[in-house]
N, C-alpha and C positions, 0 to 999 in steps of 0.2 A: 701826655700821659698824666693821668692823677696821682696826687701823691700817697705814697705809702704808709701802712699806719704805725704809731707811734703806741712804745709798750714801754710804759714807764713804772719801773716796777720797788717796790718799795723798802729791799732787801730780805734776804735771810729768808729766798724762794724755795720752794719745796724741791729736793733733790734726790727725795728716798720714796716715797709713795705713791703719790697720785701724778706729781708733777705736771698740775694742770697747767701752771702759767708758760713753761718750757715747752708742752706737749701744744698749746696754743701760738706760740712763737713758732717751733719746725716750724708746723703746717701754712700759718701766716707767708713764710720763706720760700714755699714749695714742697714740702716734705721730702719725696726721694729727689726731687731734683734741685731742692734748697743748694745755695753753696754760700755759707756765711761765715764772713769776718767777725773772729773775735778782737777785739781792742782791749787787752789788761796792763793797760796804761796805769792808771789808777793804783792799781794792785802793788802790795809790796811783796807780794810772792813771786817767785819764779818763775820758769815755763812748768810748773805743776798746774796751775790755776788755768792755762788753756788745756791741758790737758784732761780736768775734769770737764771743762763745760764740752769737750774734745768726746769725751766717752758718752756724756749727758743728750747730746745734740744727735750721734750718733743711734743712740740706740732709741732716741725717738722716730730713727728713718731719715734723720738727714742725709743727703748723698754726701758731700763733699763739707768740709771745716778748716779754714786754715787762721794760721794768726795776722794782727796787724800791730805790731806792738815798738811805738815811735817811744824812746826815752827820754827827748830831747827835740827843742824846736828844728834842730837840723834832722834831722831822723824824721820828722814828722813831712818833708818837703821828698823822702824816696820816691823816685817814679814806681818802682814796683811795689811798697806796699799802695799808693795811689791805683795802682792798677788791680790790687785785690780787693780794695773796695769798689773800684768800677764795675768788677764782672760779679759783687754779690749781689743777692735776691735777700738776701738779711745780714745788720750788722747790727753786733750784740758788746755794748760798753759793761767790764764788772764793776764789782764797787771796790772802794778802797778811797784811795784820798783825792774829794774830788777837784780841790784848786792844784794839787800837780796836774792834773787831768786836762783840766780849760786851758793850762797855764802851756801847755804842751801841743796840744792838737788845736784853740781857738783861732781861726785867723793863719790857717797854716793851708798845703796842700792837701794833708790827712783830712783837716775838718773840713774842707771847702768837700774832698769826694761824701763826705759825709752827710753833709746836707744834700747832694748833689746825687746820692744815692736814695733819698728819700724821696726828694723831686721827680724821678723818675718812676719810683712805685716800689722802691724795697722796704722793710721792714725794718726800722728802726728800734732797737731796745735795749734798753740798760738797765742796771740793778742799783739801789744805790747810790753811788757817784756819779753812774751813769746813766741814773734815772734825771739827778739834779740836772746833770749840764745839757740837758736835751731843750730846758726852756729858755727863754730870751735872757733872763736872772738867772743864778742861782746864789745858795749858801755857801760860803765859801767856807766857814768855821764858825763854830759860834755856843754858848750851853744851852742847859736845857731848862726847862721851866714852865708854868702855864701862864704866868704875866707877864705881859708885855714892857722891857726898859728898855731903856735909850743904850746903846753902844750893846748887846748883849749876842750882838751877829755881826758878820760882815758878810758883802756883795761882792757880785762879780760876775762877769759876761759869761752867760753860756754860750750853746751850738745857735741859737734862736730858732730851732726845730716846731716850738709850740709859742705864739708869738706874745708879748704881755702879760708876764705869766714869771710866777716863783715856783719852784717847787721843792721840795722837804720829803727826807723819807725816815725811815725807822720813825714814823711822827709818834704815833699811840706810844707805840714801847718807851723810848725814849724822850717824852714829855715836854716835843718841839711846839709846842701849842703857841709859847708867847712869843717865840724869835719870830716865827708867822707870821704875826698879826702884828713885830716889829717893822718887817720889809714892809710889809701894807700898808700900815702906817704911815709909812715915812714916803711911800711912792705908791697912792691908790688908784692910777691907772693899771696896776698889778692883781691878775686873778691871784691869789694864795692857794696853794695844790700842794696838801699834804698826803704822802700814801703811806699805810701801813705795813709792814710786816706780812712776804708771803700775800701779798694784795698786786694787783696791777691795774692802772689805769689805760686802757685800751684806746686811743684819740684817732679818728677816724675823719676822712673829710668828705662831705656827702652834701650833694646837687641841691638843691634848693632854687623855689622859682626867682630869687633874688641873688644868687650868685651858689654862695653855698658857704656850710655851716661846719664848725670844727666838734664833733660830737663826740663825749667820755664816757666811757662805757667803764661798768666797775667787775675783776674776776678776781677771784680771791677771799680767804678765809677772812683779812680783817675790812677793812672802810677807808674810802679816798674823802677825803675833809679840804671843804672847799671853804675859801675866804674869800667874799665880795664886797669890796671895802669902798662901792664905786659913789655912796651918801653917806660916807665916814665923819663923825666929828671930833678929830685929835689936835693934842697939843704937839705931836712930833717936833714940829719947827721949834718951841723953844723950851723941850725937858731937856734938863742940865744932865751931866755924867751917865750915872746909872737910873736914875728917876723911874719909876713907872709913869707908861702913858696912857694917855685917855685915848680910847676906843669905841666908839660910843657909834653904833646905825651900821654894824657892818653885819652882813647878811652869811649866816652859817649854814652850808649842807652838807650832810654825813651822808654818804651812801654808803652802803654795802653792796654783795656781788648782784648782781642783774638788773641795777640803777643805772640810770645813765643822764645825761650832762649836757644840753649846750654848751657850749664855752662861746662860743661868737652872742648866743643871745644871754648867756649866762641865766640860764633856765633850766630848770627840773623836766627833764623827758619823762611824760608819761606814763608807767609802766603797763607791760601789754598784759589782759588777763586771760589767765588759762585756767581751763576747766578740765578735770581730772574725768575720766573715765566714766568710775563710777558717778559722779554729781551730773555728767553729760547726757546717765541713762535715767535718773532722777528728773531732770529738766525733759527730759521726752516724754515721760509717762505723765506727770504733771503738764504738760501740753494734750495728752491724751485727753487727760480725766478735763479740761476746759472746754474742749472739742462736742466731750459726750454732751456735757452741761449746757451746750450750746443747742445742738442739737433735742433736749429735751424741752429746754427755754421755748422753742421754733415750734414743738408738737404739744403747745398748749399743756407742759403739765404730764404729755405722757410721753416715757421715753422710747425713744423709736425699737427700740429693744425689744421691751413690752410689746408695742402694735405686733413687731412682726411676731412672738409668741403665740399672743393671739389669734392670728392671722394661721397661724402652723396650729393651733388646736381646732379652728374650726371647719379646716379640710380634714382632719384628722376624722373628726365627729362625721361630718358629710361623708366620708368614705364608707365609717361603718354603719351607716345606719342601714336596716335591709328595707328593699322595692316594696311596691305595693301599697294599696288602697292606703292601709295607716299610715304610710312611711309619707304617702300624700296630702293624708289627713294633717298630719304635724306639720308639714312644710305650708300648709295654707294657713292654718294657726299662728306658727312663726310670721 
């Protein structure tokens, strides 16, 4: 079975209006017949916090919601939450704090059904914290800033859900631009995957005549901002403390929603073009009027339009004209 797609979403998702990135998740899950694990490991709220995504999830048509919520690396080895993430069709990480997060479920029963749930073809997705621990890296804590210094983040193992790979959220709001392009830096076999705000990056795995290709799709109001750092020229290995670092050749793409991403060729997907309507009936009539043009090009100058006119006036004439001698006279004339 192919694996399931990964929704890594960049916090502070819409829960009052449209809730396109929720309303895309259900359905991902199976809608009425979704039964997804929440995990608000992360979270420092209480059982409120499954409770809303609890009402959230339902009233998009989920069938069934339960929780999975390990506090502690013992906690994280129960057979029965193990078995609630076996029998879901989607599991959904909140955000909150995400190194208690990796530090809890990494390397445990919980996160083995986790990946193990994905491998099979369910839907993986997290907000947040849960968005970070889904790649091979993530951020473990770190400020904010748009330059790059030495010591200004730290690392730490995630799920390894999306493989070679950092990822970063509240990036735009929050002005994670240089801890970024610090991890990059300092380990540029590392895509940099930063999501915005109410954004999700959509990661999907699809056939290809060469095996097959891990493909990022962008939905969401803000931009998923990629760092390809793979002809980087940095000093990382010897800026001292705090230092800014040289960054120099690393390749930047901002998408917004209906962009999309290689990540195995780390390439810009073509966007597909659509023609609206009215411009569809424009390009048809404009197809007409070349048609005619063609057509008149062919009749020397006169358009076939004309001829048949023509042609319909001068039965027309012949009809009425009356018998007899003169009527003979003129046609021998003619």
């Amino acid at each position: 079975m192919s694996r399931g797609p990964l929704m890594i979403i960049g916090g502070a998702e819409d829960k009052l209006r449209g809730r396109a990135i929720l309303k895309a998740f259900v359905a991902a899950a199976g809608g009425a017949d979704a039964r997804i694990a929440v995990i608000p490991t992360a979270s420092s709220l209480g059982p409120e916090i499954v409770e809303v995504y609890d009402a959230l999830f339902r009233r998009e048509g989920a069938g069934d919601v339960v929780a999975v919520r390990p506090e502690s690396r013992e906690e994280a080895g129960d057979p029965e939450l193990v078995r609630r993430l076996d029998e879901a069709t989607g599991v959904f990480m909140t955000g909150g704090n995400q190194l208690k997060l990796s530090a809890t479920v990494c390397g445990t029963p919980v996160g083995d059904a986790i990946v193990a749930a994905h491998h099979r073809g369910a839907v993986v997705a997290g907000t947040s914290a849960g968005a970070s621990i889904q790649s091979s890296h993530m951020v473990a804590f770190g400020g904010p800033g748009s330059t790059p210094k030495q010591r200004m983040t730290q690392v730490a193992a995630g799920l390894g859900l999306l493989d070679a790979s950092v990822i970063d959220q509240h990036f735009d709001q929050r002005n994670r631009y240089g801890r970024l392009l610090m991890i990059t830096a300092q380990s540029p076999q590392l895509l940099g995957i930063g999501v915005d705000e109410d954004t999700a990056a959509i990661v999907e795995t699809l056939p290809t005549e060469g095996g097959e290709d891990q493909v990022l799709r962008v939905l969401g109001k803000g931009a998923v901002t990629i760092f390809d750092p793979s002809r980087i020229v940095t000093n990382a290995y010897e800026a001292k403390r705090s230092a800014t670092i040289l960054a120099s050749g690393v390749v930047l793409h901002v998408l917004p929603q209906g962009s999309a991403f290689d990540l195995t060729t780390r390439t810009l997907v073509p966007r597909e073009t659509r023609v609206s309507a009215e411009d569809a009936a424009e390009l048809a009539e404009a197809g007409n009027d070349l048609r005619r043009m063609a057509r008149d090009i062919a009749a020397d100058d006169v358009s076939p339009t004309t001829l048949r006119r023509r042609k319909a006036r001068a039965a027309r004439r012949t009809e009425t004209r009356p018998a007899g001698p003169d009527a003979e006279q003129r046609s021998e004339q003619a």
